[in-house]
C-alpha positions as CSV (number, residue, x, y, z in Angstrom):
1,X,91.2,117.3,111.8
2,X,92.6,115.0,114.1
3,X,95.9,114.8,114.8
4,X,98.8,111.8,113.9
5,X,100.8,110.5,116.0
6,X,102.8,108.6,113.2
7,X,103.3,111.9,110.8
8,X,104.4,113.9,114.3
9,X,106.6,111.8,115.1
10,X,108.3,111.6,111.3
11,X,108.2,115.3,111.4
12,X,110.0,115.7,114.8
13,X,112.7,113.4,112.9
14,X,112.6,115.6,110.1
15,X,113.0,118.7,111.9
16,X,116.5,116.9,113.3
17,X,117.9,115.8,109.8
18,X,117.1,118.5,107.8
19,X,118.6,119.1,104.5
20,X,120.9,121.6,104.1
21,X,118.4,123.4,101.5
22,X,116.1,123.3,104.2
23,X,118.4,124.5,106.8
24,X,119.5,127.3,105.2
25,X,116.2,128.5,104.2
26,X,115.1,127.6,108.1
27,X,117.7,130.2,109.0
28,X,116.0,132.6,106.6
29,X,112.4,132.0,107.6
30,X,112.5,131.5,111.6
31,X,111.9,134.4,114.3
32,X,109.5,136.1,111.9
33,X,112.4,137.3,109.9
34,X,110.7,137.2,106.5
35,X,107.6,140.0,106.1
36,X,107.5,139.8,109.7
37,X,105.5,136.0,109.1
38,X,105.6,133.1,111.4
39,X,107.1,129.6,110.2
40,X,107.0,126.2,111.5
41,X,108.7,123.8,109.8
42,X,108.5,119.7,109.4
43,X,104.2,121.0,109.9
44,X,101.7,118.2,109.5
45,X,98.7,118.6,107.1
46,X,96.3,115.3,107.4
47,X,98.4,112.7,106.6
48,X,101.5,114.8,105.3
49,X,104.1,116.5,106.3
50,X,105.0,119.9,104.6
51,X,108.6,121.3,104.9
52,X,107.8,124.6,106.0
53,X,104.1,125.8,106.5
54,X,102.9,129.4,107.0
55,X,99.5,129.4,108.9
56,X,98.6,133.2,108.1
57,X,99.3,133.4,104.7
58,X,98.1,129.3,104.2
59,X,101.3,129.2,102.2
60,X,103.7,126.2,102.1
61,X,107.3,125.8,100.9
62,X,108.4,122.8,99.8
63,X,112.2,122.3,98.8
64,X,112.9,119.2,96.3
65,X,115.3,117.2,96.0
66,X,116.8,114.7,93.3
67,X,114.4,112.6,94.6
68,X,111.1,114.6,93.9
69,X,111.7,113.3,90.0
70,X,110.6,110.0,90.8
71,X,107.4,111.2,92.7
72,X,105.5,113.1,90.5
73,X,102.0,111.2,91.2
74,X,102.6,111.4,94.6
75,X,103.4,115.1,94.6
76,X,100.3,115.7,92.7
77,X,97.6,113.7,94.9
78,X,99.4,115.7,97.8
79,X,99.2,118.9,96.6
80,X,95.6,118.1,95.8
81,X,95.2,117.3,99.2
82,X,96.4,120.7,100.2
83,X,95.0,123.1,97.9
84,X,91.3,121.4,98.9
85,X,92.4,122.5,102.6
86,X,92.9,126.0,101.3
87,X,96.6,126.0,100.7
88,X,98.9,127.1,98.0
89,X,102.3,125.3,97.8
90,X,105.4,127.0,96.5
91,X,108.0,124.3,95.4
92,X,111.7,125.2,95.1
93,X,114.5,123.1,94.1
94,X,117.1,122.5,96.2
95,X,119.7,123.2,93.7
96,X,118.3,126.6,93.4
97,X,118.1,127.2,96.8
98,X,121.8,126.2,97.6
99,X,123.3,128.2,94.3
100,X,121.0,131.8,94.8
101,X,119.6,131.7,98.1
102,X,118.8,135.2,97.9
103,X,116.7,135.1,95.1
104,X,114.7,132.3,96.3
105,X,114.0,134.2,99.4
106,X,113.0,137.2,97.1
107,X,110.7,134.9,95.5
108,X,108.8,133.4,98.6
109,X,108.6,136.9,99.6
110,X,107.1,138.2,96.3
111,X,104.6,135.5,96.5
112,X,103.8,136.0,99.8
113,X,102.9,140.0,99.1
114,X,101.0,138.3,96.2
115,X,98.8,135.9,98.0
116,X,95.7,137.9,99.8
117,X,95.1,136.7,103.4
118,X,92.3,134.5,104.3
Protein backbone atom coordinates (compact mmCIF):
# COMPACT_ATOMS: atom_id res chain seq x y z
CA UNK A 1 0.00 0.00 0.00
CA UNK A 2 1.28 3.15 -1.09
CA UNK A 3 2.08 5.68 1.06
CA UNK A 4 0.26 9.44 1.72
CA UNK A 5 1.91 12.22 1.74
CA UNK A 6 -1.23 14.24 3.05
CA UNK A 7 -2.12 11.62 6.10
CA UNK A 8 1.90 11.77 7.05
CA UNK A 9 1.98 14.96 7.18
CA UNK A 10 -1.41 15.34 9.48
CA UNK A 11 0.12 12.59 11.54
CA UNK A 12 3.55 14.39 12.04
CA UNK A 13 1.09 17.32 13.27
CA UNK A 14 -0.61 15.03 15.43
CA UNK A 15 2.28 13.54 16.98
CA UNK A 16 3.14 17.44 18.08
CA UNK A 17 -0.46 18.30 19.55
CA UNK A 18 -1.25 15.41 21.23
CA UNK A 19 -3.93 15.17 23.68
CA UNK A 20 -3.12 14.83 27.06
CA UNK A 21 -4.95 11.28 27.09
CA UNK A 22 -2.77 10.46 24.45
CA UNK A 23 0.25 11.74 26.02
CA UNK A 24 0.00 10.15 29.07
CA UNK A 25 -0.69 6.82 27.56
CA UNK A 26 2.43 7.71 24.99
CA UNK A 27 4.44 7.85 28.18
CA UNK A 28 3.08 4.43 29.11
CA UNK A 29 3.45 2.66 25.72
CA UNK A 30 6.97 4.10 24.33
CA UNK A 31 10.48 2.32 24.67
CA UNK A 32 8.86 -1.05 24.67
CA UNK A 33 7.72 -0.53 28.15
CA UNK A 34 4.41 -2.40 27.94
CA UNK A 35 4.88 -6.52 27.36
CA UNK A 36 8.13 -5.53 26.05
CA UNK A 37 5.90 -4.38 22.48
CA UNK A 38 6.89 -1.72 20.16
CA UNK A 39 4.56 1.49 19.55
CA UNK A 40 4.34 4.18 17.10
CA UNK A 41 2.03 6.64 17.47
CA UNK A 42 0.03 9.21 15.02
CA UNK A 43 0.62 5.57 12.45
CA UNK A 44 -0.99 5.78 9.03
CA UNK A 45 -3.24 2.89 7.81
CA UNK A 46 -4.52 3.75 4.02
CA UNK A 47 -6.03 6.77 4.25
CA UNK A 48 -6.17 7.01 8.18
CA UNK A 49 -4.36 7.83 10.87
CA UNK A 50 -4.52 5.55 14.03
CA UNK A 51 -3.51 7.04 17.48
CA UNK A 52 -1.22 4.46 18.54
CA UNK A 53 -0.53 1.25 16.27
CA UNK A 54 1.19 -1.92 17.40
CA UNK A 55 2.67 -3.68 14.20
CA UNK A 56 3.39 -7.20 16.06
CA UNK A 57 0.36 -7.69 17.71
CA UNK A 58 -1.82 -5.75 14.65
CA UNK A 59 -3.46 -4.08 17.54
CA UNK A 60 -4.45 -0.39 17.57
CA UNK A 61 -5.46 2.06 20.43
CA UNK A 62 -7.59 4.60 19.84
CA UNK A 63 -8.36 7.29 22.63
CA UNK A 64 -11.87 9.27 22.09
CA UNK A 65 -12.75 12.26 22.85
CA UNK A 66 -16.03 14.32 23.28
CA UNK A 67 -15.85 14.52 19.92
CA UNK A 68 -15.99 10.77 18.77
CA UNK A 69 -20.02 11.12 19.68
CA UNK A 70 -20.69 12.92 16.73
CA UNK A 71 -18.64 10.37 14.44
CA UNK A 72 -20.10 7.30 14.86
CA UNK A 73 -20.47 6.44 10.86
CA UNK A 74 -17.25 7.54 10.39
CA UNK A 75 -15.71 5.48 13.18
CA UNK A 76 -17.47 2.52 11.80
CA UNK A 77 -16.49 2.65 8.00
CA UNK A 78 -12.86 3.23 9.54
CA UNK A 79 -12.70 0.49 11.69
CA UNK A 80 -14.13 -1.57 8.74
CA UNK A 81 -11.26 -0.43 6.88
CA UNK A 82 -8.94 -1.77 9.47
CA UNK A 83 -10.20 -4.96 10.63
CA UNK A 84 -10.26 -5.96 6.58
CA UNK A 85 -6.36 -5.08 6.85
CA UNK A 86 -6.12 -7.55 9.66
CA UNK A 87 -6.36 -5.25 12.66
CA UNK A 88 -8.26 -5.17 15.84
CA UNK A 89 -8.87 -1.73 17.36
CA UNK A 90 -9.25 -1.11 21.11
CA UNK A 91 -11.07 2.20 21.77
CA UNK A 92 -10.70 3.96 25.20
CA UNK A 93 -12.24 7.03 26.33
CA UNK A 94 -10.30 9.73 27.19
CA UNK A 95 -12.10 10.31 30.33
CA UNK A 96 -11.19 6.93 31.44
CA UNK A 97 -7.90 7.27 30.57
CA UNK A 98 -7.19 10.59 32.52
CA UNK A 99 -9.32 9.33 35.81
CA UNK A 100 -7.68 5.43 36.05
CA UNK A 101 -4.78 5.36 33.98
CA UNK A 102 -3.62 2.30 35.47
CA UNK A 103 -6.46 0.31 34.74
CA UNK A 104 -6.60 1.26 31.16
CA UNK A 105 -3.07 0.20 30.83
CA UNK A 106 -4.03 -3.13 32.56
CA UNK A 107 -6.64 -3.46 30.00
CA UNK A 108 -4.48 -2.86 26.73
CA UNK A 109 -2.26 -5.28 28.32
CA UNK A 110 -4.85 -7.97 29.03
CA UNK A 111 -5.90 -7.63 25.53
CA UNK A 112 -2.77 -7.75 24.12
CA UNK A 113 -1.94 -11.34 26.07
CA UNK A 114 -5.40 -12.11 24.60
CA UNK A 115 -4.81 -11.46 20.98
CA UNK A 116 -2.64 -14.50 19.31
CA UNK A 117 0.17 -13.17 17.00
CA UNK A 118 -0.15 -13.25 13.37
Amino acid sequence: MRRNPIALSRASSLRKNQTSAESWVWFRLQNRQLLNLKFRRQATIGPYIVDFLCAERKMIIEIDGDSHAFKEKYDRRREAFLSIQGYRVIRLGHRYVHEDLDNAMAHIADLLLDEPSP
